[in-house]
Steps between C-alpha positions, in 0.01 A plus 500: 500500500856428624528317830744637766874373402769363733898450357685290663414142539587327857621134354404307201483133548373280173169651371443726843582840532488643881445872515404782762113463516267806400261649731209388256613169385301179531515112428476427169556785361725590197825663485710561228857456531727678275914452415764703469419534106125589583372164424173440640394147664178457735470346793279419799510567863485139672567615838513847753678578819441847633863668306562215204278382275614164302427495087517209279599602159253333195839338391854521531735766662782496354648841419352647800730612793450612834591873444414588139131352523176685544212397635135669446194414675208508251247498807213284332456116465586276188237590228387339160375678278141360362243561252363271165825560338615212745361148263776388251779648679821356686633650772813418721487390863455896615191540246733681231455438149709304304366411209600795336194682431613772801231594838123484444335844472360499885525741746310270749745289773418264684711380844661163463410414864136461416225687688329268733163416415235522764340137571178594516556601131565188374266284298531131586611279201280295344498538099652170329830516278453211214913442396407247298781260716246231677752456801416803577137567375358184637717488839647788600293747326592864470298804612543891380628665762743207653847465565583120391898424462670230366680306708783328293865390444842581272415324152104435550280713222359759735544779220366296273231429676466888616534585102220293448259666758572826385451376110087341642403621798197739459184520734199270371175664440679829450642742195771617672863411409776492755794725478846373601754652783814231461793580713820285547753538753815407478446250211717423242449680125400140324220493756402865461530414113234197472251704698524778255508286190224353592305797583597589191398232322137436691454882377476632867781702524313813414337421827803422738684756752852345514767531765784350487742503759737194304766283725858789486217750663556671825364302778324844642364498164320165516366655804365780281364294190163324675393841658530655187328217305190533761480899507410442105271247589335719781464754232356320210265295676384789785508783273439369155273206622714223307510159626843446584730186537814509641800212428797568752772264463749429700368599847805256636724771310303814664581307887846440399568844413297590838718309686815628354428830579386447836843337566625861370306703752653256744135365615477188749427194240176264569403155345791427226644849513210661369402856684199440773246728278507275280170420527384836559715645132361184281130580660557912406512347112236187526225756664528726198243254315127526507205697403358801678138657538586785256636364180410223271827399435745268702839353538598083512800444605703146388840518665749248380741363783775223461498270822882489558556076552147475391433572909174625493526581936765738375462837629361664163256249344393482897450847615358518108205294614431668796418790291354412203161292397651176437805382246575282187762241586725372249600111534824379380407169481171603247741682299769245437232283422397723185195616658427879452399738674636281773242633766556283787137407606511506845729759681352764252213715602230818415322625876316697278382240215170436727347870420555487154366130365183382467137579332545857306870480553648152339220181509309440772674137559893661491533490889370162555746370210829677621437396906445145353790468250744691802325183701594256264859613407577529856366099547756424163796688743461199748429281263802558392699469739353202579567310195855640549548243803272185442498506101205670283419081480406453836214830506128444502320550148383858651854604493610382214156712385664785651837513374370468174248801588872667583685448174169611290501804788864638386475374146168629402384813720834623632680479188460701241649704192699791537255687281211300535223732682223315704154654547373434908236257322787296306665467772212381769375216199867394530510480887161306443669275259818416740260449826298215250868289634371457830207287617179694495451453897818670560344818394418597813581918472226542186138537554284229321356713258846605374613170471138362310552845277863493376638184651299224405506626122830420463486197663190360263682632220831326575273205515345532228780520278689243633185243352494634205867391471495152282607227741496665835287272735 
């Protein structure tokens, strides 16, 4: 159906095209803009008056001028289109295919913009996602259905460390595999590359929706990418009842290219230059995660965000928090010290990790252990500090218990290989093993018949060995 068609463009200014408005036109719509030779580019109305209507162009406009130019109104919303065909494909930023292999066979579209989900619909989170990465599994555990980012930094190994979620992560006690939505935004190729060698290599990329909107991509189109990304995920995990997780990487890109074209439209800047819905636009893609009372399926979402100066108050990882169930933080200071994943133990977090551990879920003693090693770690922080003024020399023998509790901590349970993959129980004996550092009165967050069933074990076997060693007194 052809849209109603306007020639003549008002001004052109960068990527934005201003035009006289159609009766029928509304935000967010798409437009296709055509030049003097015919050639077709599409667009999308970012702002309305009551006679012009203002169109930014899905890339450049050169070649266009003011009197040779058509405009036509297509009169319907951005659409993917959807259907199983979807899984093993790569797709640009505005969810066309470019791997060569031409559209799916689909007549069903879906709207870009979502369709909001009723909250009385939802089904609260609770079913535990084993990644086999015990910084996460034993501390900040992850439930189907959440939105958990990763808070990190220019050069720390947040893709490897997302690579390696989507290579283990799988729901315990259950058949089901996960399917994989990865979208980057405004990433560079070498970045898009290692995920998709090593989807490749895991053997999961028969099971990955790809969208790449790469780093020499339209701003508007970084825009585009997540909403496309999450309209498959919608559809595979709604209507085909897949469980769905999505990797979204670099949300710092997506508000940079927000805030660029808000400076376009000529919009009064907020905190850093960054539009006022801010907030509001990074909720409209966070909320799009969940499960609902009338499918099986459901959609995790892992969004990938570079702190710019490490600042984690800055306005992205901040408003980030706000909105979703918690964060992985990525520490510097862990990294350059070898350690990986460097999961910084305190400033990360799961709200939701409290619903989905304990008897029938993980082990009955995994809450008990986590609140006491985030107890301990935190004393090691002061510790710390401590030692830092009036010498590790001059600290009571509890201390000097504790920082060595601290190194074991980061060495032992923290650290791990890049494809090592720790069951929930491997990785509770090993937070048993590190809290054995500390004096047994100091275990003050565990109930006694945790600490009599998998504490004191270790401890009489440490003992025990340590006499049967020839000469030891």
């Amino acid at each position: 159906m052809k849209g109603i068609e306007y020639r003549g463009v008002n001004r052109i200014e960068g990527p934005v095209v201003v035009t006289a408005r159609s009766k029928n036109v509304g935000y967010n719509e798409v437009v296709a803009v055509y030049d003097r030779q015919d050639g077709r580019r599409l667009g999308r109305v970012i702002d309305l008056s009551d006679e012009w209507a203002v169109v930014q162009v899905f890339g450049n406009t050169t070649g266009l001028s003011a009197d040779d130019s058509r405009v036509e109104f297509l009169e319907r919303p951005m659409e993917l289109r959807v259907g199983n065909e979807l899984l093993g494909r790569i797709f640009n930023g505005l969810g066309q295919a470019i791997d060569g292999l031409g559209d799916i066979f689909s007549s069903t579209r879906f709207d870009v913009n979502g369709t909001p989900i009723n909250p009385y619909a939802r089904i609260y989170p609770r079913d535990f996602i084993q990644t086999g990465i015990s910084a996460i599994d034993g501390m900040n555990t992850l439930i189907r259905g959440q939105k958990l980012p990763i808070f990190s930094g220019n050069g720390l190994p947040h893709n490897r460390l997302a690579a390696q979620i989507v290579r283990q992560a799988k729901i315990l006690n259950a058949d089901e595999s996960f399917v994989i939505v990865f979208c980057a935004m405004g990433v560079k190729y070498d970045v898009a590359r290692f995920f998709l060698d090593d989807f490749e290599r895991s053997g999961v990329l028969s099971n990955v929706v790809v969208f790449l909107s790469l780093a020499d991509a339209p701003s508007l189109e970084r825009l585009i990418a997540p909403r496309c990304a999450l309209t498959a995920a919608e559809y595979l995990a709604y209507h085909e009842n897949m469980h769905v997780l999505v990797i979204m990487t670099d949300m710092t890109n997506y508000c940079e290219a927000l805030r660029e074209v808000s400076s376009i439209r000529g919009e009064v800047p907020s905190r850093k230059g960054y539009p006022g819905y801010l907030y509001s636009d990074l909720a409209s893609l966070y909320e799009r995660a969940g499960k609902i009372i009338d499918s099986t399926g459901s959609i995790t979402q892992i969004p990938i965000l570079t702190m710019p100066n490490d600042d984690i108050s800055h306005p992205i990882p901040d408003l980030s928090g706000y909105i979703t169930e918690g964060q992985i933080v990525l520490d510097r200071e862990l990294s350059q010290r070898g350690i990986y994943p460097p999961v910084a133990g305190l400033p990360s977090l799961s709200r939701l990790m409290k619903d989905g551990i304990g008897p029938g879920m993980t082990r009955e003693d995994h809450k008990d252990v986590a609140s006491q090693l985030f107890a301990a770690y935190s004393k090691v922080k002061q510790i710390r500090n401590l030692a830092s003024i009036i010498g590790e020399e001059e600290l009571s023998t509890t201390d000097k218990q504790y920082l060595k509790f601290g190194e074991k901590f980061e060495q032992t349970l923290l650290s791990q290989g890049e494809m090592e993959n720790r069951d929930i129980n491997k990785t509770l004996d090993l937070g048993w093993e590190v809290l054995t550092e500390i004096p047994h009165d100091e275990l003050l967050r565990i109930k006694k018949e945790f600490i009599e069933k998998y504490f004191e074990p270790i401890v009489n076997r440490k003992e025990t060995t340590v006499e049967d060693i020839p000469g030891q007194l």
